[in-house]
PDB file with one MODEL, atoms N, CA, C and O in Angstrom:
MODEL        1
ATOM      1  N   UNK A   1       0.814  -1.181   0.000  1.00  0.00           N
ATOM      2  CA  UNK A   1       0.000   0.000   0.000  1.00  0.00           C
ATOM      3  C   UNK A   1       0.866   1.256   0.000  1.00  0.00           C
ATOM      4  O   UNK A   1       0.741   2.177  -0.807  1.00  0.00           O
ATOM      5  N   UNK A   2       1.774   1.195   1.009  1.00  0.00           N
ATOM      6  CA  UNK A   2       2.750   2.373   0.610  1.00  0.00           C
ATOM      7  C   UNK A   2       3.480   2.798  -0.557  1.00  0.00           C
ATOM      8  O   UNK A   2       3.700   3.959  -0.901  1.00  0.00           O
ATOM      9  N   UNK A   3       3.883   1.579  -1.210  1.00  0.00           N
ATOM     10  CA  UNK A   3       4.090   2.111  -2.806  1.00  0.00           C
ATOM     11  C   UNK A   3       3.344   2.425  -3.811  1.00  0.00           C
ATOM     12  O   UNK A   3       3.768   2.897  -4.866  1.00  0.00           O
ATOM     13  N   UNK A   4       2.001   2.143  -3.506  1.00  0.00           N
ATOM     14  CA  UNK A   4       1.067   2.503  -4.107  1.00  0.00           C
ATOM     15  C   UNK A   4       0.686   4.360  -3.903  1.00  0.00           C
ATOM     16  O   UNK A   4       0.274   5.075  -4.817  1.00  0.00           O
ATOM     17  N   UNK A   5       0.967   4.827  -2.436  1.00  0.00           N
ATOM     18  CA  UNK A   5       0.974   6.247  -2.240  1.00  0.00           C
ATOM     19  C   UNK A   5       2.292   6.897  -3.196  1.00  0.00           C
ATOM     20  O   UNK A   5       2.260   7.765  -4.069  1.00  0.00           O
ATOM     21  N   UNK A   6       3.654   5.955  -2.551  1.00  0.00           N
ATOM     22  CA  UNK A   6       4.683   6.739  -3.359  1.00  0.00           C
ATOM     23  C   UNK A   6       5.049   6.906  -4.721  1.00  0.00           C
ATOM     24  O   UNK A   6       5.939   7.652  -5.127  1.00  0.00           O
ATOM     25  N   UNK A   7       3.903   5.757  -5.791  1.00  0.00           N
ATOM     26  CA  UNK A   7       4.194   5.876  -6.652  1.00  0.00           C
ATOM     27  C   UNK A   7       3.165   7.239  -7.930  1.00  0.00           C
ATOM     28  O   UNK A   7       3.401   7.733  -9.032  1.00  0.00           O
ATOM     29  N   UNK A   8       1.846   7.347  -6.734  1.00  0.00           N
ATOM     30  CA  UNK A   8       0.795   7.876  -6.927  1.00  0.00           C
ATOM     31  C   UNK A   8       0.815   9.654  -7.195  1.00  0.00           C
ATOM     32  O   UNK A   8       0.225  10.250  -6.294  1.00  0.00           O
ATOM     33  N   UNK A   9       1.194  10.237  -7.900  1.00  0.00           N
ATOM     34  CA  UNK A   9       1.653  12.022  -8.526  1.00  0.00           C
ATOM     35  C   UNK A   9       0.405  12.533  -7.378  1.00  0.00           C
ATOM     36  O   UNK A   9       0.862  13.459  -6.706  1.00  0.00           O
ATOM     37  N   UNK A  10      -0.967  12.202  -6.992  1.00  0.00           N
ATOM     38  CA  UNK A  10      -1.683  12.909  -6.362  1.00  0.00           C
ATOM     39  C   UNK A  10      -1.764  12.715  -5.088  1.00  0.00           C
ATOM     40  O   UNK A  10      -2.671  13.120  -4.360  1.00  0.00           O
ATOM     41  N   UNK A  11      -1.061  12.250  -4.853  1.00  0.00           N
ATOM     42  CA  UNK A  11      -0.580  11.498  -2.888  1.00  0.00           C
ATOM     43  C   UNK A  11      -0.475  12.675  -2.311  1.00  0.00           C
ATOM     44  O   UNK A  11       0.325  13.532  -2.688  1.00  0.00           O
ATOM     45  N   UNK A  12      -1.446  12.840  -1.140  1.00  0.00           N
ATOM     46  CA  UNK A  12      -0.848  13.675  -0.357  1.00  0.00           C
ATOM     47  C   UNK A  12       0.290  13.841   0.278  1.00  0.00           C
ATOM     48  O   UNK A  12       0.798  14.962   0.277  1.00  0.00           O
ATOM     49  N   UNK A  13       0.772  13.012   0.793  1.00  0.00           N
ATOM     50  CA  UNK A  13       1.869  12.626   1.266  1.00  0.00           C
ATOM     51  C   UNK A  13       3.065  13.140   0.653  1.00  0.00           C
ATOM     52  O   UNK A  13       4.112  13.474   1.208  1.00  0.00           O
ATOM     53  N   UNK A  14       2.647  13.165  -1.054  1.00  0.00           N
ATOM     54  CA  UNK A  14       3.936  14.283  -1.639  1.00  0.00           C
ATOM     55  C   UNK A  14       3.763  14.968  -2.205  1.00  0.00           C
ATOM     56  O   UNK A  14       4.238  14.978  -3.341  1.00  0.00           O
ATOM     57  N   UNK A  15       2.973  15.950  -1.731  1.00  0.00           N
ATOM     58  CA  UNK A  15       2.856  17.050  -2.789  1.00  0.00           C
ATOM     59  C   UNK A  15       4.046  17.711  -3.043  1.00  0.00           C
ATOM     60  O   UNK A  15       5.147  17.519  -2.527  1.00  0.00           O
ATOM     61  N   UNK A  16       3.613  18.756  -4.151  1.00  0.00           N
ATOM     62  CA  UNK A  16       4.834  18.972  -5.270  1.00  0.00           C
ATOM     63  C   UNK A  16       4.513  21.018  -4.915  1.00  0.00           C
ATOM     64  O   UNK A  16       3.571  21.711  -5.299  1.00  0.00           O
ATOM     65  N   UNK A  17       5.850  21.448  -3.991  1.00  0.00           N
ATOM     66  CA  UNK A  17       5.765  23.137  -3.895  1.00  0.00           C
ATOM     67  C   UNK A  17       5.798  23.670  -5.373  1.00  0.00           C
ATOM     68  O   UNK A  17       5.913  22.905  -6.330  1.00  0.00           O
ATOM     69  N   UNK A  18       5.726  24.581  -5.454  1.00  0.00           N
ATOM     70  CA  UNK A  18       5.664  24.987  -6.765  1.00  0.00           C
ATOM     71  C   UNK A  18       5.626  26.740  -6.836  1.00  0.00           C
ATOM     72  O   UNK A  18       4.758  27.433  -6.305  1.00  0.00           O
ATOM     73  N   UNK A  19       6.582  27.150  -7.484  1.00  0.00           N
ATOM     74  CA  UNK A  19       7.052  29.052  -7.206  1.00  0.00           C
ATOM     75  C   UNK A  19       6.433  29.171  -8.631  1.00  0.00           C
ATOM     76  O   UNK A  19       6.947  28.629  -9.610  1.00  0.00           O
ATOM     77  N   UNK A  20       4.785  30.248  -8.704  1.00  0.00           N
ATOM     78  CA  UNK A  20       4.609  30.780  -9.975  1.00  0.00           C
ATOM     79  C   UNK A  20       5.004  31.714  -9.970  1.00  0.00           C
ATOM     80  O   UNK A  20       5.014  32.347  -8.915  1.00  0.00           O
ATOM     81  N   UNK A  21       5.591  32.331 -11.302  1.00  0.00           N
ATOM     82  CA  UNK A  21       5.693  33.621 -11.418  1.00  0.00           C
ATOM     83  C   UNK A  21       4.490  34.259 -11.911  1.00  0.00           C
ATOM     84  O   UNK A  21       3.469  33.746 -12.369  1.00  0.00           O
ATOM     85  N   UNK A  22       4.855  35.685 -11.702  1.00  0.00           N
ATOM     86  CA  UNK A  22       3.409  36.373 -11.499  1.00  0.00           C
ATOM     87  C   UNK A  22       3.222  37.419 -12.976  1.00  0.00           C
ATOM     88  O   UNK A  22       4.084  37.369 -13.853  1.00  0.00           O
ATOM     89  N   UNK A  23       2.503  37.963 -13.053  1.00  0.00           N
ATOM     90  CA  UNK A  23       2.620  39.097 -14.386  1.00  0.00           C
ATOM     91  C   UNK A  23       4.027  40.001 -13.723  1.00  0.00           C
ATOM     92  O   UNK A  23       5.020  39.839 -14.433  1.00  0.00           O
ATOM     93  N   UNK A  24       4.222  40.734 -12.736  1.00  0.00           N
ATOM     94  CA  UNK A  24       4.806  41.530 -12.689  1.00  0.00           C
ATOM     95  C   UNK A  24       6.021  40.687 -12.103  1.00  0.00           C
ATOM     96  O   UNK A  24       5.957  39.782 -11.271  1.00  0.00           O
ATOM     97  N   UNK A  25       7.174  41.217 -12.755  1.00  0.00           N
ATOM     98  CA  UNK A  25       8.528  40.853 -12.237  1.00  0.00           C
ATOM     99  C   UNK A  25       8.711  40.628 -11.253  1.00  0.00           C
ATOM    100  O   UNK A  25       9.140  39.479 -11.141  1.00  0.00           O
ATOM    101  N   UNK A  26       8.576  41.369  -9.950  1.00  0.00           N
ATOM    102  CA  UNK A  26       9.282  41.599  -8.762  1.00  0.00           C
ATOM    103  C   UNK A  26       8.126  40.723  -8.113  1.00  0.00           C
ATOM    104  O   UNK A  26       8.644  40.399  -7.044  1.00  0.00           O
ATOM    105  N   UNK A  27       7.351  40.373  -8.129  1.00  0.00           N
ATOM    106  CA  UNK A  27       5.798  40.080  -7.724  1.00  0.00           C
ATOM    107  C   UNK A  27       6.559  38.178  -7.800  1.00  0.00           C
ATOM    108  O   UNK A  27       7.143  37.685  -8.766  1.00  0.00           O
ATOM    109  N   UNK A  28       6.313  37.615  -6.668  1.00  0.00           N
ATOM    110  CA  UNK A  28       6.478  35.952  -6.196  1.00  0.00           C
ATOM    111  C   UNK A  28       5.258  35.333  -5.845  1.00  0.00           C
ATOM    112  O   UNK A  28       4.634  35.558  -4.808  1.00  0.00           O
ATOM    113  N   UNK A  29       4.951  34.579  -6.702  1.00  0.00           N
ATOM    114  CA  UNK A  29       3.353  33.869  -6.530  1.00  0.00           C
ATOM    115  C   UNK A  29       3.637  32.378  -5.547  1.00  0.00           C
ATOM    116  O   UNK A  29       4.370  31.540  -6.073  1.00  0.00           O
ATOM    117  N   UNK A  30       3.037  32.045  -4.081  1.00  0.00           N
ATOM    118  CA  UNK A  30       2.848  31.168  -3.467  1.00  0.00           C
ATOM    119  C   UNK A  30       1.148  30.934  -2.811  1.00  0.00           C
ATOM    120  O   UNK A  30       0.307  31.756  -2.446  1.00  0.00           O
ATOM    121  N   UNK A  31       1.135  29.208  -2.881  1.00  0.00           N
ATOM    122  CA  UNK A  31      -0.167  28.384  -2.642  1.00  0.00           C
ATOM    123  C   UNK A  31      -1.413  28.891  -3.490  1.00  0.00           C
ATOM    124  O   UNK A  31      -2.551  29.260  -3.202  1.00  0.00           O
ATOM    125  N   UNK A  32      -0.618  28.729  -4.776  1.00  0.00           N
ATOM    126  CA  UNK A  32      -1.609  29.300  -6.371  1.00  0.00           C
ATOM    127  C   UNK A  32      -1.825  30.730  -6.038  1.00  0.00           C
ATOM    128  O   UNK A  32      -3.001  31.093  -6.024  1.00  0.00           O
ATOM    129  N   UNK A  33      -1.093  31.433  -5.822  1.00  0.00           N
ATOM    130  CA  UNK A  33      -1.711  32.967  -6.279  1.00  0.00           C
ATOM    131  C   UNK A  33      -2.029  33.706  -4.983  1.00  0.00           C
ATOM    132  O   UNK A  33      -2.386  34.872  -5.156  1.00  0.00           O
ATOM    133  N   UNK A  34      -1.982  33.333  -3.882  1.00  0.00           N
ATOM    134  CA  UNK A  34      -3.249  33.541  -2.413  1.00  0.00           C
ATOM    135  C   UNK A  34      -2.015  34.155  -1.823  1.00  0.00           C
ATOM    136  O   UNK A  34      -2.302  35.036  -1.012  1.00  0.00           O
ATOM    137  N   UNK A  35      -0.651  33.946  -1.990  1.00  0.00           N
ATOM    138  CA  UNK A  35      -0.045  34.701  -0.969  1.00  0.00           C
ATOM    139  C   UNK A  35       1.155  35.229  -2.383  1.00  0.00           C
ATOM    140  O   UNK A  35       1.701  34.498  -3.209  1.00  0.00           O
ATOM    141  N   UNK A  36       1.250  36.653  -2.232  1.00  0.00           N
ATOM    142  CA  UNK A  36       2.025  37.330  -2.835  1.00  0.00           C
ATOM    143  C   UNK A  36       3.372  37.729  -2.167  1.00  0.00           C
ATOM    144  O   UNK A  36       3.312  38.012  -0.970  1.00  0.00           O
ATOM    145  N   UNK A  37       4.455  37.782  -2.726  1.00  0.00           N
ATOM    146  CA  UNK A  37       6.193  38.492  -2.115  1.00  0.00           C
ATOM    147  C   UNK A  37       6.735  39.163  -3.016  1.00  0.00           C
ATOM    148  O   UNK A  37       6.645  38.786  -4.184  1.00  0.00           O
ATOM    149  N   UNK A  38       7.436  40.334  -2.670  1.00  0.00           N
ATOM    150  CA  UNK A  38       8.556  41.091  -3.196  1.00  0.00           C
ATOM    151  C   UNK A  38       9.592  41.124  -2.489  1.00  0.00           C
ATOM    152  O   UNK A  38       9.642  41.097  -1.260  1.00  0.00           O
ATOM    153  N   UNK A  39      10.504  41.188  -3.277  1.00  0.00           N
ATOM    154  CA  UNK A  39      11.677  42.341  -2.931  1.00  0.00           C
ATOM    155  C   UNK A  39      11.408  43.208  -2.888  1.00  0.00           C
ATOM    156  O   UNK A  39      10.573  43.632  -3.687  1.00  0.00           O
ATOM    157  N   UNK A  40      12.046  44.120  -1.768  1.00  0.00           N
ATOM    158  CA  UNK A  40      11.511  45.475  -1.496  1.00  0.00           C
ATOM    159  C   UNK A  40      12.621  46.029   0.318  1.00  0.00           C
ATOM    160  O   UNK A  40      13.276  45.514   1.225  1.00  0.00           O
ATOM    161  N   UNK A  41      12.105  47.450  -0.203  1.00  0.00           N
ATOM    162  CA  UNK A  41      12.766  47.967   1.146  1.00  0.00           C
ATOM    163  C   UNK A  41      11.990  48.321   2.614  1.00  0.00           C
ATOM    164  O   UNK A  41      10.788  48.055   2.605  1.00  0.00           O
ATOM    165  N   UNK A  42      12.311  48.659   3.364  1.00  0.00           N
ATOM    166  CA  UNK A  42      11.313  49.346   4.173  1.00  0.00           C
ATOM    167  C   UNK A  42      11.568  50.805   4.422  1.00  0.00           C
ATOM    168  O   UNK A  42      12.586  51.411   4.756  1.00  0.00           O
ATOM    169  N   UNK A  43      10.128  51.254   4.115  1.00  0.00           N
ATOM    170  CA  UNK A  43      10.307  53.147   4.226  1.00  0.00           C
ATOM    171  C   UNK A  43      11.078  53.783   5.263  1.00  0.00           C
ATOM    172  O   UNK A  43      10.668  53.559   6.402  1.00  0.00           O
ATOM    173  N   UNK A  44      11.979  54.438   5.164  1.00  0.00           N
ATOM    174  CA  UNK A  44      12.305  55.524   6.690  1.00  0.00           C
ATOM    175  C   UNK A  44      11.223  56.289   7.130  1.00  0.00           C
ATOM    176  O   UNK A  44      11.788  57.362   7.341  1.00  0.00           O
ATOM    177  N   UNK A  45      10.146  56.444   7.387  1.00  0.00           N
ATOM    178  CA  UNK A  45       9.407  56.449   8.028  1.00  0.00           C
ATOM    179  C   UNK A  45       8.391  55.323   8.883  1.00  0.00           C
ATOM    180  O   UNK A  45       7.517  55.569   9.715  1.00  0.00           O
ATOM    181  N   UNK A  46       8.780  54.227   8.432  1.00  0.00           N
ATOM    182  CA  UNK A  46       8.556  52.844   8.994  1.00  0.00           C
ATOM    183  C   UNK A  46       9.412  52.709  10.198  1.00  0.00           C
ATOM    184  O   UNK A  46       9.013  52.614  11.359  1.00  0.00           O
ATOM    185  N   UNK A  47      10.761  52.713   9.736  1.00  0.00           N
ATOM    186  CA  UNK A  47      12.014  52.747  10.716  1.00  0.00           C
ATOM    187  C   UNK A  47      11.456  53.680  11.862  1.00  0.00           C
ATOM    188  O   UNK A  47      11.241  53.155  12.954  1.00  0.00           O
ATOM    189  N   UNK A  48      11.283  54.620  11.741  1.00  0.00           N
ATOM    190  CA  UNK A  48      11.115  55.858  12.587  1.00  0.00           C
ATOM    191  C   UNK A  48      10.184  55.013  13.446  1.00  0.00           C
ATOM    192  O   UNK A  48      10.453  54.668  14.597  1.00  0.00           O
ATOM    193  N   UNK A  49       9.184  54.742  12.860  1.00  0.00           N
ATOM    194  CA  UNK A  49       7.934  54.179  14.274  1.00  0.00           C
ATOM    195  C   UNK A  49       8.937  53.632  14.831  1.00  0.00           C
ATOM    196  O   UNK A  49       9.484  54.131  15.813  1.00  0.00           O
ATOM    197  N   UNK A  50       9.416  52.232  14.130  1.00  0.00           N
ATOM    198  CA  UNK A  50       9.239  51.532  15.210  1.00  0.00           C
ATOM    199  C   UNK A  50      10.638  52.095  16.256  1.00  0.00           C
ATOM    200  O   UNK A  50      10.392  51.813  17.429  1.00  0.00           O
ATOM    201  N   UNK A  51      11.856  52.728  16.107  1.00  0.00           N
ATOM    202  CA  UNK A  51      12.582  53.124  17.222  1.00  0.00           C
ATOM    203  C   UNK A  51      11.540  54.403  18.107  1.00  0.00           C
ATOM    204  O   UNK A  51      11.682  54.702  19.292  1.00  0.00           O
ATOM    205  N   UNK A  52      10.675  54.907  17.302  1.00  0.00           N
ATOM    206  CA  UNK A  52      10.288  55.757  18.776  1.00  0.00           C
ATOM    207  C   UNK A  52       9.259  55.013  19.313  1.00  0.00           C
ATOM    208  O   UNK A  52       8.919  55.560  20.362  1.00  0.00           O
ATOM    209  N   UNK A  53       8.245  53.497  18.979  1.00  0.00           N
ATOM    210  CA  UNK A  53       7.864  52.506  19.654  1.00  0.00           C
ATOM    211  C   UNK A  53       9.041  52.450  20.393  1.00  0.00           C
ATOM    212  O   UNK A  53       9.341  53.380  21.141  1.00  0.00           O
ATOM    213  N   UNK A  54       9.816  51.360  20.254  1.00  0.00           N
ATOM    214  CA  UNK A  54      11.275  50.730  21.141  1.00  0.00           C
ATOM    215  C   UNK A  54      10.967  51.898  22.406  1.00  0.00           C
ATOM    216  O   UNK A  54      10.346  51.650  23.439  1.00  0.00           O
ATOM    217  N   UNK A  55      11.535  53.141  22.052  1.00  0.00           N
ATOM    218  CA  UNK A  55      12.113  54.240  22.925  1.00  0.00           C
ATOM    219  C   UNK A  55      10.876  54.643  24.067  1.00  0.00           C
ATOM    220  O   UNK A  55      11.023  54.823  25.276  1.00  0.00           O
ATOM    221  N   UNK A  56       9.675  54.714  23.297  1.00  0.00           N
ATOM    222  CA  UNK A  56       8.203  55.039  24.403  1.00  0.00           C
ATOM    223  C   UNK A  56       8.033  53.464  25.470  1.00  0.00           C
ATOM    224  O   UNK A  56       7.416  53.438  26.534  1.00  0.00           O
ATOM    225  N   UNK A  57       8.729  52.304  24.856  1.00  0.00           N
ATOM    226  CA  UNK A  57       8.417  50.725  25.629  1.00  0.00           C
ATOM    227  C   UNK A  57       9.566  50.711  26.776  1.00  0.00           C
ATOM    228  O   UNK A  57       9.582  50.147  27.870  1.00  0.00           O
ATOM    229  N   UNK A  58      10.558  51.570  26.102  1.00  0.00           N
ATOM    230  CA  UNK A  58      11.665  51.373  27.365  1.00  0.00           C
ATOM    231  C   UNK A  58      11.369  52.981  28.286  1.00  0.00           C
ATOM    232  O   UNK A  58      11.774  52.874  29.443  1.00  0.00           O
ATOM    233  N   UNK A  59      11.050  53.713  28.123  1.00  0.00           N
ATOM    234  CA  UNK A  59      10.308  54.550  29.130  1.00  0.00           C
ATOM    235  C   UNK A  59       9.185  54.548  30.076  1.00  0.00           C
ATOM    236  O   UNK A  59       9.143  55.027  31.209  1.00  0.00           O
ATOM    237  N   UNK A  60       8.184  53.854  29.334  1.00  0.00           N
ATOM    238  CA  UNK A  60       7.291  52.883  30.319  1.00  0.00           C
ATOM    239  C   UNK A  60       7.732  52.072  30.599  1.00  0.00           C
ATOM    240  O   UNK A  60       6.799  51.381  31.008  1.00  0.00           O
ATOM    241  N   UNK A  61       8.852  51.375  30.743  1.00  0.00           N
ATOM    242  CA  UNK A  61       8.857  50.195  31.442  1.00  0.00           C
ATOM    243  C   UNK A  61       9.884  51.151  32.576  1.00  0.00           C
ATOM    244  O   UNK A  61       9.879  50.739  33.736  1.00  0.00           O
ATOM    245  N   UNK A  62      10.443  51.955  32.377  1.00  0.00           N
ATOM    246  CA  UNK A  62      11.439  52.713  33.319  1.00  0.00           C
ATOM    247  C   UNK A  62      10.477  53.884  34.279  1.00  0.00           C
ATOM    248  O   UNK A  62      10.846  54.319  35.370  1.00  0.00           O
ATOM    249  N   UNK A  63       9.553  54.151  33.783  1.00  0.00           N
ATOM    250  CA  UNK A  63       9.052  55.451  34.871  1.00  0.00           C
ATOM    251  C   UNK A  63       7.382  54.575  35.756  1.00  0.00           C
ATOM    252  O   UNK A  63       6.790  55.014  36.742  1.00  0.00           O
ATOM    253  N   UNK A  64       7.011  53.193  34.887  1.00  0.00           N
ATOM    254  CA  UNK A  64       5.888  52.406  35.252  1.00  0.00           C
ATOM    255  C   UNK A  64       5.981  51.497  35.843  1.00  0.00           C
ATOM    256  O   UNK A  64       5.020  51.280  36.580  1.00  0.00           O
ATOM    257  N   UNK A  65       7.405  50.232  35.880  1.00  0.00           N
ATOM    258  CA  UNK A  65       7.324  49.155  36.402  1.00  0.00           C
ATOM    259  C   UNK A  65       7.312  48.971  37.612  1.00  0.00           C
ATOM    260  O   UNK A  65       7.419  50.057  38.183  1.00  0.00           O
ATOM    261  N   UNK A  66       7.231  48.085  38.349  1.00  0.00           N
ATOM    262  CA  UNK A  66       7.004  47.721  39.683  1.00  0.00           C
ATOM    263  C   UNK A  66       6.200  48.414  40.325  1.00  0.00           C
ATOM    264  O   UNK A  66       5.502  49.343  39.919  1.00  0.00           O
ATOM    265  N   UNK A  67       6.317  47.780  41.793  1.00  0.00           N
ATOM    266  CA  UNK A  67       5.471  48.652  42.455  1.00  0.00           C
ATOM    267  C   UNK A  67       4.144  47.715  42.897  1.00  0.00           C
ATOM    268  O   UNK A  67       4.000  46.628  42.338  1.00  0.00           O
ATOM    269  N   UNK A  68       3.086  48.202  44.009  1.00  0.00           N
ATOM    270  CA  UNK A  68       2.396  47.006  44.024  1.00  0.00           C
ATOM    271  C   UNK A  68       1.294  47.162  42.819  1.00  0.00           C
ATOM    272  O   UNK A  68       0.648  46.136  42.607  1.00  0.00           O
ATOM    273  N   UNK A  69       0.982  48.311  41.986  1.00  0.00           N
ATOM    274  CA  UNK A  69      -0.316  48.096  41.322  1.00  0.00           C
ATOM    275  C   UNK A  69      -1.569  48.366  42.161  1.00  0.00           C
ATOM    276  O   UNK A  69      -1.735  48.221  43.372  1.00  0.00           O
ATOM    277  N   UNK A  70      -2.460  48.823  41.154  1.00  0.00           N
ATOM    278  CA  UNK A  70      -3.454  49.376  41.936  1.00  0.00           C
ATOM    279  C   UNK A  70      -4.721  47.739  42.576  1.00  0.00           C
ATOM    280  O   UNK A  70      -4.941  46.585  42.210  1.00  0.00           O
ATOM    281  N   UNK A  71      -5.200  48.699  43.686  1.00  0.00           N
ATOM    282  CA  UNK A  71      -5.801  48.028  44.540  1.00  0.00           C
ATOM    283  C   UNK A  71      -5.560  47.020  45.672  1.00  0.00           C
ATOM    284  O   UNK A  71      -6.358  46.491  46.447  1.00  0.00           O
ATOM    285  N   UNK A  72      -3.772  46.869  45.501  1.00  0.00           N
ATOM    286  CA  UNK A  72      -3.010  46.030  46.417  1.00  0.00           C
ATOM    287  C   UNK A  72      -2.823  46.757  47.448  1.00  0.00           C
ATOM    288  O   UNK A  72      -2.755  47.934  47.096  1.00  0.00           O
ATOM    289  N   UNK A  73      -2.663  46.585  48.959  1.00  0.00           N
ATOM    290  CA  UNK A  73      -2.215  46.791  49.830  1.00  0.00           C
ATOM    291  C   UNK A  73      -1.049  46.732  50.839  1.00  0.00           C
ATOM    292  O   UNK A  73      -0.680  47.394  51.809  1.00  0.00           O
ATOM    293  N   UNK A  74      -0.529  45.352  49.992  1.00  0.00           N
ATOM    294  CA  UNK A  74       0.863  45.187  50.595  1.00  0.00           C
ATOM    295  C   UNK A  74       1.670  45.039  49.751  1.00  0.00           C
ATOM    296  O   UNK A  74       2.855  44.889  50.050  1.00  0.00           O
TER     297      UNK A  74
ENDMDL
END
């Protein structure tokens, strides 16, 4: 029975990945079409969030942490 799967092209067991290309050059077609990729950069204004995220997470964690929290008593 098992050689009957391994010899079988529609076996689940082996399906076959497969990279389409897309109309546009830079454009990477995966799981028929449903998930798209490029090459590409990321904006400097992308960058920017996320270090002044980083910079606002390490300030709350520096002027907020510890402590008992509200409604504790001891």
């Amino acid at each position: 029975m098992s050689d009957l799967q391994s010899s079988d092209p529609e076996s689940p067991r082996h399906p076959e990945l497969e990279v389409r290309q897309s109309s546009h050059p830079e454009l990477e077609d995966y799981a028929g079409g449903l998930i798209q990729a490029r090459v590409g950069f990321i904006p400097l204004w992308l960058l920017v969030v996320y270090v002044l995220l980083f910079a606002w997470g390490l300030y709350y964690m520096y002027v907020y942490w510890g402590g008992l929290g509200p409604g504790r008593l001891f």
